[in-house]
Structures are given as structure tokens and as C-alpha cells.
C-alpha positions in Angstrom: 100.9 96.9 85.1 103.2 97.8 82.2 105.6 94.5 81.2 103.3 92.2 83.2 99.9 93.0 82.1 100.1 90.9 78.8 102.2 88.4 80.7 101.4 84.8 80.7 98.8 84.8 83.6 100.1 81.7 84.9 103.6 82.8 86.1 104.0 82.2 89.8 103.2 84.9 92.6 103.6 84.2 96.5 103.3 87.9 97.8 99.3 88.2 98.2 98.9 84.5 100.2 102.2 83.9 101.4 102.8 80.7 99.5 103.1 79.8 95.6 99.9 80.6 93.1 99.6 81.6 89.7 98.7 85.1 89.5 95.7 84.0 87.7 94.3 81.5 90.6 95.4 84.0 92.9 92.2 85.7 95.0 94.8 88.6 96.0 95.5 90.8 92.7 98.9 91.4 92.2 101.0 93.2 90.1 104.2 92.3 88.4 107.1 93.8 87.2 110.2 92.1 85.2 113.8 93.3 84.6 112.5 93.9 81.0 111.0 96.6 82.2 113.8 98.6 84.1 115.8 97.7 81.2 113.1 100.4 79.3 114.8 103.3 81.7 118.0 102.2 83.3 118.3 103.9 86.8 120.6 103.3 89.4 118.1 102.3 92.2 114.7 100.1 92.4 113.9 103.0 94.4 113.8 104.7 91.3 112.7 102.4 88.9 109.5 101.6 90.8 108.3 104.8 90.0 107.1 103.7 86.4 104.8 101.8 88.1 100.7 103.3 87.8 99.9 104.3 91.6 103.4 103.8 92.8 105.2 107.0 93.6 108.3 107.7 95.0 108.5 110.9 97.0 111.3 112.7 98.0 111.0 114.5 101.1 113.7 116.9 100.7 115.5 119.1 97.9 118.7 119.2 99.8 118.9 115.4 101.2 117.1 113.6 98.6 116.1 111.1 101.5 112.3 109.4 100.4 110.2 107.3 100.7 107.5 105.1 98.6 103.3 106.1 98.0 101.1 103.8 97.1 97.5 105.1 96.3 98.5 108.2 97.9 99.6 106.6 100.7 102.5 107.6 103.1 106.1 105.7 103.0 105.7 104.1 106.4 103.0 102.5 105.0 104.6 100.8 102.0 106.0 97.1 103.2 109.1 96.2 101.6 110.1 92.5 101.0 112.8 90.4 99.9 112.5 86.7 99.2 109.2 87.1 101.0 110.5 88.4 103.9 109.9 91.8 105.5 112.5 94.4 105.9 111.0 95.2 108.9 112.4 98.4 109.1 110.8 102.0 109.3 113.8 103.3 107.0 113.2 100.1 104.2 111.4 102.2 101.7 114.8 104.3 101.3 117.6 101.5 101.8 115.3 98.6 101.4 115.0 99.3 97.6 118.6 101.1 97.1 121.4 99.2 96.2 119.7 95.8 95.7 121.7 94.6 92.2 119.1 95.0 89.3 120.9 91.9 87.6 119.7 89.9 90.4 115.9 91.2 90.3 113.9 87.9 88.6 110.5 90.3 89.7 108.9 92.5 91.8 105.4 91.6 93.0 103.1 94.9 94.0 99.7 94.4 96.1 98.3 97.3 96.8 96.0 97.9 99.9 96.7 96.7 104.0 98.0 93.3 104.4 98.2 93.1 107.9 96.6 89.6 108.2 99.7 88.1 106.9 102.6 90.7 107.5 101.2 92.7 110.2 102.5 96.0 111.1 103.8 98.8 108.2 101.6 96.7 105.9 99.0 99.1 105.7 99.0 100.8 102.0 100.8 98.0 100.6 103.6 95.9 99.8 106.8 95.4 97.2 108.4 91.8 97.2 111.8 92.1 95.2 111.8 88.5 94.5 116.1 87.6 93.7 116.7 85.0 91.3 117.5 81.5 91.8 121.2 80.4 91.6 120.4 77.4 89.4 118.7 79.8 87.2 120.8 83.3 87.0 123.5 83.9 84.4 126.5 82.6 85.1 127.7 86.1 85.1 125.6 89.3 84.4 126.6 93.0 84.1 125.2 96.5 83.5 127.5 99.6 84.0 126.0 103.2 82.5 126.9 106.6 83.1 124.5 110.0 82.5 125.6 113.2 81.0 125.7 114.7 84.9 128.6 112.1 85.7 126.6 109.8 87.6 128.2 106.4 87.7 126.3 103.2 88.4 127.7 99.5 87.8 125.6 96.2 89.0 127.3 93.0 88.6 126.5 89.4 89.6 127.6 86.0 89.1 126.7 82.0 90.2 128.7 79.7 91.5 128.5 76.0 93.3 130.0 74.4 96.0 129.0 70.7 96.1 125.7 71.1 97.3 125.6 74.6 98.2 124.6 76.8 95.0 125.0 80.6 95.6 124.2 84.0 93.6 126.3 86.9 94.4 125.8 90.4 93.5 127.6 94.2 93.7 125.7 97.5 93.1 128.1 100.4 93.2 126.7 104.3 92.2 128.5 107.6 92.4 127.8 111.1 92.3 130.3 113.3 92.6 130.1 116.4 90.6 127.9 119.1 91.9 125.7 121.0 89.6 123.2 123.7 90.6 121.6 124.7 87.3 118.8 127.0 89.1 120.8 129.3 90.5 119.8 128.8 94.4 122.9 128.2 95.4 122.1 125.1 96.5 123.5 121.0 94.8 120.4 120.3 92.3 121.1 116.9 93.3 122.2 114.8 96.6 126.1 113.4 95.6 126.1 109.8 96.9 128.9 107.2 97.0 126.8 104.1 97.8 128.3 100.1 97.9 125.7 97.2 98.2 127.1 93.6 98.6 124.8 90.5 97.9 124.6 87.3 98.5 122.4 84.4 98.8 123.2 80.8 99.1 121.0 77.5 97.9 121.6 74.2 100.2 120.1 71.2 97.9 118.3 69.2 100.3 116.1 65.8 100.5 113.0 66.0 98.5 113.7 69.7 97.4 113.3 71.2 100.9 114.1 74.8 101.0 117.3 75.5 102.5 118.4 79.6 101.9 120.5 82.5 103.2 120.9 85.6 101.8 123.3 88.5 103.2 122.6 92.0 102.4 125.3 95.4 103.0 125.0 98.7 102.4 127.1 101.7 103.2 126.2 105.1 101.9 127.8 108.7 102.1 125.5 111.5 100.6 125.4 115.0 101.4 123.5 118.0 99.7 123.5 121.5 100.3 125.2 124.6 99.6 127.4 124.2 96.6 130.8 125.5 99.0 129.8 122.9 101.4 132.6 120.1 102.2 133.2 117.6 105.0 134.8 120.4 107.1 131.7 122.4 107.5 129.6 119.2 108.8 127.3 120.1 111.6 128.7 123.7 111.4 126.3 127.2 110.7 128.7 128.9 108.7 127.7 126.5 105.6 124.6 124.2 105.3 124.8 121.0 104.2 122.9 117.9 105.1 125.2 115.1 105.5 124.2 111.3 105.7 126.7 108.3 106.6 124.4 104.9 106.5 126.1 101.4 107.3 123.3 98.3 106.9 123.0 95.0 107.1 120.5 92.5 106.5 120.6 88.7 106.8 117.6 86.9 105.4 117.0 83.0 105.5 114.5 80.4 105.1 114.5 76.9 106.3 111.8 74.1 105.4 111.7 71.6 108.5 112.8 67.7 107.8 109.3 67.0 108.3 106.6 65.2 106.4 104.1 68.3 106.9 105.3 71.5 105.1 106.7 73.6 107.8 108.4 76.9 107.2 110.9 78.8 109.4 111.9 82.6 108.2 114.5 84.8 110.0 115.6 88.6 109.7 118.1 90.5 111.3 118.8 93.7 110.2 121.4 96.0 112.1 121.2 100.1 110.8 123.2 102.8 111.7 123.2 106.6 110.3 125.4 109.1 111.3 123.6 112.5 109.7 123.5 115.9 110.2 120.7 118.1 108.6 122.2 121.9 109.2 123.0 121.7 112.6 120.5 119.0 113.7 122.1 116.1 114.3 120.5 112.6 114.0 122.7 109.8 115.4 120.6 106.6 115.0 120.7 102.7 115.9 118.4 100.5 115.0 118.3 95.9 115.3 115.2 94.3 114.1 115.3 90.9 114.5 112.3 88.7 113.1 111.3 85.1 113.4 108.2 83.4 111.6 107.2 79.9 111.3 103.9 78.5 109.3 102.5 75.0 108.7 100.8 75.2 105.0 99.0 72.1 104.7 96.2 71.4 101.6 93.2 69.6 103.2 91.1 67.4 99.9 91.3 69.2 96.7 89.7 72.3 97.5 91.4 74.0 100.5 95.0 75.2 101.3 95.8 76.2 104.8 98.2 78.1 106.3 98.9 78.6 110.1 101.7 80.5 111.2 103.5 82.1 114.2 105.8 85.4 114.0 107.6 87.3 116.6 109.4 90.7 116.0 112.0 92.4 118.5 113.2 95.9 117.5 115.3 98.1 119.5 115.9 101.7 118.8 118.4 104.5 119.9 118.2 107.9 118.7 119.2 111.3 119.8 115.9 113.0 119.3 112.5 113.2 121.7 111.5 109.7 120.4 113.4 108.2 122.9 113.4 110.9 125.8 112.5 109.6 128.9 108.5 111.0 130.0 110.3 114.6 131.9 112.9 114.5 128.9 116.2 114.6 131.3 117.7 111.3 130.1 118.1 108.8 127.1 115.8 105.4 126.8 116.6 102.6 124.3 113.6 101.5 122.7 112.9 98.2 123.2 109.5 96.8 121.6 108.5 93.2 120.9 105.6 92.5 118.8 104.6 88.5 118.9 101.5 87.3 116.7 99.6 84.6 115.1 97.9 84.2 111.9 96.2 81.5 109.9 94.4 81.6 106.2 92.1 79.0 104.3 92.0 79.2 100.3 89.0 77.5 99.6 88.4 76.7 95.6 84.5 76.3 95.6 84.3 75.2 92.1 86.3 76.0 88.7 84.8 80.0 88.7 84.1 80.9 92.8 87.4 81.2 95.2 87.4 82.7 98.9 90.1 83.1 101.1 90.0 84.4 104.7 92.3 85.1 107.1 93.0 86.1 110.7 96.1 87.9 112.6 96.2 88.6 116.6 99.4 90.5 117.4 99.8 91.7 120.8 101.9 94.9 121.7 102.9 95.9 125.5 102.2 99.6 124.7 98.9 99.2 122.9 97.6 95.9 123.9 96.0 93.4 121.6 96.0 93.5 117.4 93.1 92.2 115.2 93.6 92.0 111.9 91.2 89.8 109.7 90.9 90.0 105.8 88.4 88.0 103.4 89.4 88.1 99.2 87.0 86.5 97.2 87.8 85.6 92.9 85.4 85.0 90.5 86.2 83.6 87.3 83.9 84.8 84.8 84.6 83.2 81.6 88.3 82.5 80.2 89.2 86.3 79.2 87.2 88.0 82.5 88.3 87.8 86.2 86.2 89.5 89.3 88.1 89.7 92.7 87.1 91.9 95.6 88.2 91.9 99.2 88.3 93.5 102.5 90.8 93.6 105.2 92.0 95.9 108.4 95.8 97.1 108.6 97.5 98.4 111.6 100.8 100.2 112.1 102.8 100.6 115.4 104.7 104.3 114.6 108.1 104.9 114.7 108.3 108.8 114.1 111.5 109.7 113.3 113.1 107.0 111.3 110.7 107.3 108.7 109.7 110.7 108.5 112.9 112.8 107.3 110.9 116.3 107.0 111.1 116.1 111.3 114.9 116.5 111.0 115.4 118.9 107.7 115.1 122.5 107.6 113.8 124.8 110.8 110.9 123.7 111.8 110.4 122.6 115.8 109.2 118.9 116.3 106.4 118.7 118.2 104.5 115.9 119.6 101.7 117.1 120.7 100.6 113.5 122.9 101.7 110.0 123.3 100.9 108.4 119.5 98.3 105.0 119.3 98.6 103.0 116.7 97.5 103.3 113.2 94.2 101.5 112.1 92.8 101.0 109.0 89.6 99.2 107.2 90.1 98.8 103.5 88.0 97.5 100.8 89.4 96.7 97.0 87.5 95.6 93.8 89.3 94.2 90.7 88.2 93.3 87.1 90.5 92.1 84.4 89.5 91.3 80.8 92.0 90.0 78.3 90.8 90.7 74.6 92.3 88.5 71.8 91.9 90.4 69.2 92.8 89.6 65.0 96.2 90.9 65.2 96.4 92.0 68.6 96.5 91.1 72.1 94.7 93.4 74.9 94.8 93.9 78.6 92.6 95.6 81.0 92.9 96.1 84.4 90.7 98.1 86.7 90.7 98.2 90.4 88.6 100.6 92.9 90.2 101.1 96.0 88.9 102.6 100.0 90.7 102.7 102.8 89.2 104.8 106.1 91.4 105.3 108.6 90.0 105.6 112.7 93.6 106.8 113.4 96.5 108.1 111.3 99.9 110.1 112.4 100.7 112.7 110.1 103.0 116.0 110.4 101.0 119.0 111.1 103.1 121.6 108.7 99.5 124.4 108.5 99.1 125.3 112.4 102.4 126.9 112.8 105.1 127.5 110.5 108.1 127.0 112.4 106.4 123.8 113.7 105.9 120.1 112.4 102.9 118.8 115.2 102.1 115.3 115.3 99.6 113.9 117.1 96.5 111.1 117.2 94.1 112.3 114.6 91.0 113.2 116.0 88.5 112.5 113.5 89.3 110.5 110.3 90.8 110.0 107.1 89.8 108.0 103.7 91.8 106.9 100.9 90.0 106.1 97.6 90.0 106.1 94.1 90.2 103.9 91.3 93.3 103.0 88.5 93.3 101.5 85.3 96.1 99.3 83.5 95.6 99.0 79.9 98.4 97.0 77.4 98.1 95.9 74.2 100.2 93.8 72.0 100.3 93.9 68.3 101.6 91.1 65.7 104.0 93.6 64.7 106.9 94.6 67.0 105.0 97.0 68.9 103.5 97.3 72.5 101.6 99.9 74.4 101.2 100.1 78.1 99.4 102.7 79.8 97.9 102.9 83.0 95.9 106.4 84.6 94.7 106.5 88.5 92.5 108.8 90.3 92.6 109.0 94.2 91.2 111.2 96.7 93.1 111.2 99.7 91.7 113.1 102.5 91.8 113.9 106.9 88.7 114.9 108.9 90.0 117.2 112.1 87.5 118.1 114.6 89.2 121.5 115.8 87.9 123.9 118.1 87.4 126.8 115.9 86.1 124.5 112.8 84.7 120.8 113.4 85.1 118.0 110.2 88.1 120.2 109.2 89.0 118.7 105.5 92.3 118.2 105.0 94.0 117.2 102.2 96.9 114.7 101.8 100.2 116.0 101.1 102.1 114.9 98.1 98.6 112.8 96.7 98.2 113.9 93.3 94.3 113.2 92.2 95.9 111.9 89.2 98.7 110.2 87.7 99.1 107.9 84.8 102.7 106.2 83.1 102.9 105.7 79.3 105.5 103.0 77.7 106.2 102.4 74.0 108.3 99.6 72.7 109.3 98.9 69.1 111.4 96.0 67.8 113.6 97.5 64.7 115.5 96.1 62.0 119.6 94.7 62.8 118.3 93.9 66.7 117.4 97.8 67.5 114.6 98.3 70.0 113.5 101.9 70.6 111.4 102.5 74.3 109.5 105.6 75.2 109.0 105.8 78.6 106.8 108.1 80.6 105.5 109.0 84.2 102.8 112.1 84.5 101.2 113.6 87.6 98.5 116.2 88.2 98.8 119.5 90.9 98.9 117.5 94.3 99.1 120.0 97.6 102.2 120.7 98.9 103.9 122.3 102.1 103.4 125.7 102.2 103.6 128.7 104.8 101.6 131.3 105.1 101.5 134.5 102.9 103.7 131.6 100.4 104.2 133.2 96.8 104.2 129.6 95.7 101.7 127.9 95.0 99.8 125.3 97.1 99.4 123.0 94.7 101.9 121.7 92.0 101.1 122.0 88.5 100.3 119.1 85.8 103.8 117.7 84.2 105.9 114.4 82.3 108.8 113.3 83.2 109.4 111.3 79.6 112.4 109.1 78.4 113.8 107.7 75.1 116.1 104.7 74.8 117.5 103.2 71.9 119.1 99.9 72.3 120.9 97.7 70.3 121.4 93.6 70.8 124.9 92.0 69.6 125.9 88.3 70.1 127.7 86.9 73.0 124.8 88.1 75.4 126.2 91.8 74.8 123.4 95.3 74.6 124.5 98.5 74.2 122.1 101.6 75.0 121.8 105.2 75.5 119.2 108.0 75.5 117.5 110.8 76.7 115.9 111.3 80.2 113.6 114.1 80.9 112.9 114.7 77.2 111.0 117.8 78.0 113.0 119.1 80.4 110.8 119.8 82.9 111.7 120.9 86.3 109.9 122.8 89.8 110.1 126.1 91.1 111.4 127.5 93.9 112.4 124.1 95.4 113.7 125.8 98.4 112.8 128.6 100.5 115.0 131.5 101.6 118.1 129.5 100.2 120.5 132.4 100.9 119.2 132.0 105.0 119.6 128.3 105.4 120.1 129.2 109.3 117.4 131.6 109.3 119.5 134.0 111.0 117.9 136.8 109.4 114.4 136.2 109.2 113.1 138.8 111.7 114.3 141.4 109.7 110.4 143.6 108.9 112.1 144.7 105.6 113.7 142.2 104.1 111.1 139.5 105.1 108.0 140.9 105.8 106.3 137.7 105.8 108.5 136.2 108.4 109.3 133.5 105.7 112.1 130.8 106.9 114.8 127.9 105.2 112.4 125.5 104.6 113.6 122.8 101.4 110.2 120.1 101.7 108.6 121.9 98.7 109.1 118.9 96.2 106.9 117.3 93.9 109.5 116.2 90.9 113.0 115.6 90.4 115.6 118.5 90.3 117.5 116.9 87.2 116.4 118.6 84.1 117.2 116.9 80.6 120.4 114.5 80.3 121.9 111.9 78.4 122.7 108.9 79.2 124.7 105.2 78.2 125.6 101.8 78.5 126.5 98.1 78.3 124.8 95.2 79.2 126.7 91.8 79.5 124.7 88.3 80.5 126.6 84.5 80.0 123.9 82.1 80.1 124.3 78.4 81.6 
């Protein structure tokens, strides 16, 4: 759990019961990560900050694009909810722009809960969820600051200030990152790394209201241009097959609010829009894309005696979707269809506090959706409060996912392969079970943590990219069989007297399909891009004259990867660290200064990309050049392409 793990217990959480509890009252376990943790390894992104995090993993789906997408426990990126303020990005592309471009000065926390919450988010919150909660404007600097630069010209600056209008307080934030100097330092002839040019613009506005109602907007933009590919490539070659590049123009915007009724009862409303649109072109694939979600929610939270809180809610999500690919053919393929797909539901959860030690909460969902029909999703979380230093909380609960193939799976666009879908796709279901036990130990001149948490999810149906069968092919299709998620991870901090603090945290998972084919029944398969272990490592020491020194690290063990047959690489990655050093250095005036090292070891993968010299394969039936019939394929990824670089910066905070 890194910076929260030693963390005063009783902060307040609202991701795992949709409503304000101290994470130690809390019967959902959730994790929590402060700005004093990015601060440990600047990066330009959440996206990739949120990778420090033990059993949160952020994939990258292809060496030319860059495009990913979040794991959790192993699981895929469509199944990873993002939130902001509590609200769901309700968008199959979220785990890529949902966390990019949000202004890190404006971050208070980020809440992790791993494992389905369908019961209260319904669909896409399957393996888990990531709240970026954004500070309040009463609270925030008056202004904040953080600009840095790396030793491969990367720019990033993040800058936000407060201001009031009578009764309106607001918070608004930019987040601006370049790239713009290609490098390609393996030789492939190929940009090591995506260049980007990305603008976000933030804002969110405070109405100050009778009896403290809630009263909030917040407005979200992001525009992107990033392209990858052959180093020659520029603009001019775009969609051409003289020179391959995969080029990516994204405009997005987001409008978020929350409105508590003028009512005696406390009565919620939420609203989302969001409004995407990319413009992309992956070789000579093209990928013209628009997307409008619009969501609605209302709940009625209500505490009946002392001992129970209720919550009853209504949502209702409208998404419509144009593409240019099969997902929106018509049934014989001759014309376009706009998506259109509305997904109402209704959910209610009791919190009942038995006594001082015994807790249970339960909760039902009922969505209905006019291709699939009708949506159960119940969930039960039960705490146990051992003693003062020992907590016990287990739970069960059923997620489900209505799929969206292409927005969220990059790997069908990318490279050569044929999309395929092989049948009409169901939705996703799963049944998950999670047990958690955390032990604080005071110790003489120490404080300790210990978090351990056993995880199981079995899946009755699961979509995932058949890359084995053929290798010019990506197949999807219902599975027919199963598929199980498990394992277990442990947190571990401890906190000295001294100016010194450890945080480690290791997980094991097993992440598995079972295929009935015709030549083999209870085919195991295993996950893609699941490593059976991973683990993070951070160091902190105060020095004398306000220095603080941070080693930083993030490990993973071989995990399979996409491979084609007769591949001279191998199937499985091999063990590595990507580790960091900072030193920083406080000054008055609310002013930091820091630089470093990332990638200390300078580790890097092989053979990202296949046949890089043949992007457009136009010379892969040739018996003595390639024998083995190989083709352009760049999803062979399991770490980042940057090897060892500096890095430094200035902060800047005025406190009210």
C-alpha cells in the first residue's frame, strides 16, 4: 500500500460503499495512495504513476503506439473502473485518457479496491476500481506547480490554482507534456518511445450552499497528438505504405457534477457526459472513432437507529458509438450502424454495525440491457475487528461487463493481424471472493504494517483475443469453458523513529482460461501479460539541511507473452526491476527542487518488434528470407523501451 499503509487509519474513503467511512470502519478494503507518493518518482501521467502500486500494472499494448491500458490482479484493462470525484468515466478508452493528463497538483488521493464492484458501479467494474479523488477548493494551495524535464527531452509542467467568486469556490488545473525528439537506441529502426504533445485543462467549481449541501462541477479536456513508428516517419506519410507510423489525434471532454437535493433526506444526484473522438491510423488501418456517454445516478443514503446506513440508488447510462471497423457493421456487413445502447439499473446497500468488532454489508444491483436482458449483481462484505492492531474482512460479490471490442483493445487495430469475431459476444460474468487481514505492530522504536489479502475470481464468460490459433489472426469469441483469477498479495511498511521508512509489497496470481476445443477438451490457457509475480520496493530517508533521498522500485516475474509459431523469442518474459533514485531538497517559500535517476539498472526487452524492416509485410512469403512465414507484429511488450535517464525539477506550493 506503499504511503498509505502506515497512514492514520482513520482518514476518509468513499470508493468501496459509495458514501464517506474511515478506511478503518470500512467493510470494503481499500487502498490509498497520496501525492507524497508520486512525488517519490515524478512521472508525467497517473497512468504511470499508478504503476508503483503492488498488483496494479500498467500494460502497454504496443511498442510502436504506446496505447495501454490498466491490470489489476492480472486482470485485463476493460476491466479496471476509472473514477473521478466518485464518478465513473464510463468509458471503454478511460484506463488510457482517464488517468492521462489529470494535473498531479490537484490529486488529494487515489482510492484502489481491488475485485468486481458491480453492485454499486455496474458494468467495467469487474477487476477493480481507481477513484482519483481532486482536492477541495477551500483546501488546495492557492497556487501549486511542478515542471521537470528527463535527459530524453521529455517535458511535463502541471499547474493549478484556487480562486472564489462570492459563493462559488473553484480549483483550476493545466497538465501539459511533450515529446518531441525521437530516439531509437536499439537499433530497429523503429522510435523507442511514442512522441506525444498532450494539453489537459481542469476545472471544478464549489457552490456553498444551505447546511453544507453539495453543490459541484468539474470540466475535464484533453487533446493529444502521438505518433510512433519508423524513425523517417512524419505527418506526410500518415496512412501511407511507403513508411509506417501509427498516428493518434484524441480530442476529450468530460463534465462531471454532483448535486445534493434541498431536501431534509440526503439525496444525491451525479451526472457525466463525456464526448471522445480519435482520429488514428495504425499503418494503413485506419480507426476514425466517436464516442458520448452520458450518465445519470441518483441515491437516497439514509442511517436508520445507530447501527445501519442505507443507501438506495437509481442509475441510467446512454452510450452511443461510431466507428469504422466491424463493431459497428450492420449483420451482412454492407452498411454503417451507430451504436446506440442504454443500460438503466437499480441498486440498494445496508451497512449494518452489529456491535463494536462484527460489521456486514450487503448489497443488490438489477441493470437491464436490450441486447442481453436482465443484470444481477449482489455482493455481501463482512469486517471483523479483532482487537485494536488486527482487522478480518472478507467478501463476495458477482461483476458483469457489457463489451465494447474495439475501443478498448488496441492490439485489434496494431500490426497485421485480421480481426475476427468469430460469434455475436454475451456479456462478461464474474463470481469473486476476497479475504483481508491487517495487523498494525507498535513496536519500541518502530511502527509496522501488514496487509494480506487472498483474492478468486471465476469467470462463466470472458472475451479475450485469440493471438495462438492463427498467426495472422486476433479471434474473439464467447469463451466456452472458464477462466479463474486468484492469488494472494502482501503489503508490508514499516516506520522507524529515525527518518526512515520501508514499504514493500509482493503478489502472487494465477490467472488462467479453460477452452473446451475439439481436438483437446479443458484446454489451459494462460493469461497474457499476468506475471505469477510482482512486488514494488520504496525507501525514504530524511537527511540533514531538508534533503530526502527515495529509492523507488517496481519488479515482475516471466509472464506469457504473444508469440507466433516457430518464435525465436521467448514465450515468457524474463524476471526484471525497473528501479529509481531521487534526491530532493526542501527550501522556504513552499519551493523543492529534485532530480535523479530512472531505470538505475538499465534494463530493457528484446526484440520488441517483429520483422521491423517489413512493417507492411510485403515480403513475408519469401521461403528464403522467412522461412517461418514470420510477420510485422509490435505486441511483444512486457516493460518500458526507455533505458536509464536522468531527470529534474521544481516544485512550487503557496499555502492559504
Amino acid at each position: 500500500m506503499l504511503e498509505a499503509v502506515a497512514a492514520d487509519l482513520s482518514e476518509i474513503v468513499v470508493t468501496g460503499t459509495l458514501k464517506e467511512v474511515s478506511r478503518l470502519q470500512s467493510p470494503v478494503p481499500v487502498e490509498v495512495i497520496t501525492p507524497a507518493f508520486f512525488r517519490k518518482n515524478p512521472a508525467p501521467s497517473l497512468f504511470e504513476s499508478i504503476g508503483m502500486v503492488n498488483g496494479v500494472k500498467p500494460q502497454l499494448n504496443c511498442n510502436v503506439c504506446n496505447t495501454g491500458d490498466i491490470h489489476i490482479n492480472g486482470m485485463e484493462g476493460p476491466y479496471t473502473m476509472i473514477l473521478i470525484d466518485g464518478m465513473p468515466i464510463v468509458s471503454a478508452l478511460s484506463t488510457v485518457y482517464g488517468l492521462n493528463g489529470i494535473p498531479n497538483s490537484m490529486v488529494e488521493r487515489i482510492e484502489v479496491v481491488k475485485g468486481p464492484a458491480s453492485s454499486l458501479y455496474g458494468s467495467e467494474a469487474m477487476g477493480g476500481i481507481i477513484n482519483v479523488i481532486t482536492k477541495s477548493p477551500l483546501k488546495a494551495p492557492v497556487i501549486s506547480a511542478d515542471i521537470f524535464t528527463t535527459s530524453w527531452r521529455e517535458y511535463s509542467a502541471d499547474a493549478s490554482g484556487t480562486f472564489r467568486m462570492g459563493k462559488i469556490t473553484g480549483l483550476a488545473g493545466i497538465n501539459y507534456f511533450n515529446y518531441d525528439h525521437p530516439l531509437d537506441k536499439n537499433k530497429d529502426g523503429f522510435t523507442d518511445v511514442t512522441l506525444q504533445d498532450r494539453v489537459s485543462l481542469f476545472n471544478k467549481w464549489n457552490l456553498e450552499r444551505k447546511d453544507n449541501r453539495v453543490a459541484s462541477l468539474a470540466l475535464r479536456y484533453v487533446t493529444e497528438n502521438r505518433w510512433g513508428g519508423q524513425m523517417e516517419w512524419n505527418k506526410t506519410w500518415r496512412g501511407s505504405d511507403s513508411v509506417y507510423g501509427e498516428s493518434i489525434y484524441t480530442g476529450r471532454w468530460e463534465l462531471i457534477g454532483m448535486y445534493q437535493l434541498p431536501v431534509k433526506e440526503k439525496i444525491m444526484a451525479q451526472f457525466f457526459y463525456n464526448r471522445h473522438r480519435q482520429d488514428s491510423w495504425y499503418g494503413l488501418t485506419p480507426y476514425m472513432a466517436k464516442q458520448q456517454v452520458m450518465f445519470g445516478q441518483l441515491y437516497w443514503d439514509k442511517r436508520w437507529g445507530s447501527r445501519h446506513n442505507f443507501l438506495l440508488g437509481a442509475a441510467y447510462r446512454y452510450t452511443l458509438y461510431d466507428d469504422n471497423t466491424p463493431a459497428t457493421a450492420s449483420p451482412d456487413g454492407l452498411k454503417n450502424v451507430v451504436s446506440r445502447t442504454a443500460l438503466p439499473g437499480i441498486f440498494a446497500q445496508d451497512e449494518w454495525a452489529i456491535n463494536e468488532k462484527h460489521t456486514l454489508l450487503a448489497g443488490y444491483r438489477y441493470d437491464h440491457d436490450e441486447h442481453h436482458g436482465n443484470v444481477h449483481s449482489p455482493r455481501i462484505a463482512y469486517k471483523l475487528a479483532l482487537n485494536d492492531h488486527q482487522t478480518v474482512r472478507a467478501s463476495f460479490g458477482t461483476g458483469f461487463r457489457v463489451v465494447n471490442l474495439f475501443t478498448e483493445d488496441h492490439a485489434a487495430l496494431t500490426g497485421a493481424r485480421e480481426v475476427v469475431i468469430a460469434e455475436s459476444l454475451n456479456p462478461e460474468r464474474s463470481y469473486n471472493g476476497n479475504l483481508n487481514y491487517v495487523l498494525k505492530i507498535p513496536l519500541k522504536d518502530a511502527f509496522a504494517g501488514l496487509d494480506i489479502t487472498a483474492f478468486y475470481s471465476y469467470f462463466t464468460n470472458r472475451i479475450t483475443g485469440d493471438f495462438d490459433t492463427d498467426p495472422g489472426k486476433i479471434i474473439y469469441s464467447n469463451l466456452d469453458g472458464h477462466a479463474v483469477s486468484r492469488g494472494i498479495a502482501l503489503n508490508t511498511d514499516v516506520s522507524f523513529a529515525y527518518p526512515l521508512k520501508i514499504s514493500a509489497g509482493v503478489t502472487y496470481m494465477n490467472v488462467y482460461l479453460m477452452q473446451d476445443r475439439p481436438d483437446q477438451p479443458s484446454h489451459k490457457t494462460v493469461q497474457l501479460n499476468a506475471p505469477e509475480w510482482s512486488g514494488n520496493l520504496v525507501i525514504s530517508c530524511s537527511l540533514p539541511y531538508r534533503l530526502t533521498i527515495d529509492l523507488t522500485g517496481k519488479w515482475e516475474g516471466p509472464m506469457r507473452l504473444p508469440v507466433l509459431p516457430n518464435d525465436y523469442r521467448p514465450a515468457y518474459s524474463p524476471w526484471y526491476c525497473i528501479a529509481n533514485l531521487q534526491l530532493s531538497r526542501k527550501f522556504s517559500k513552499g519551493i523543492e527542487l529534485y532530480g535523479g535517476v530512472k531505470n538505475l539498472l538499465n534494463f530493457l526487452p528484446k526484440d520488441p518488434i517483429m520483422r521491423p524492416f517489413d512493417p507492411f509485410n510485403k515480403y513475408v512469403n519469401d521461403p528464403v528470407t522467412n522461412p517461418y512465414g514470420y510477420t510485422f507484429d509490435p505486441s511483444y511488450n512486457y516493460a518500458p523501451l526507455q533505458g536509464i535517464r536522468g531527470f529534474l525539477g521544481v516544485r512550487y506550493a503557496l499555502l492559504k
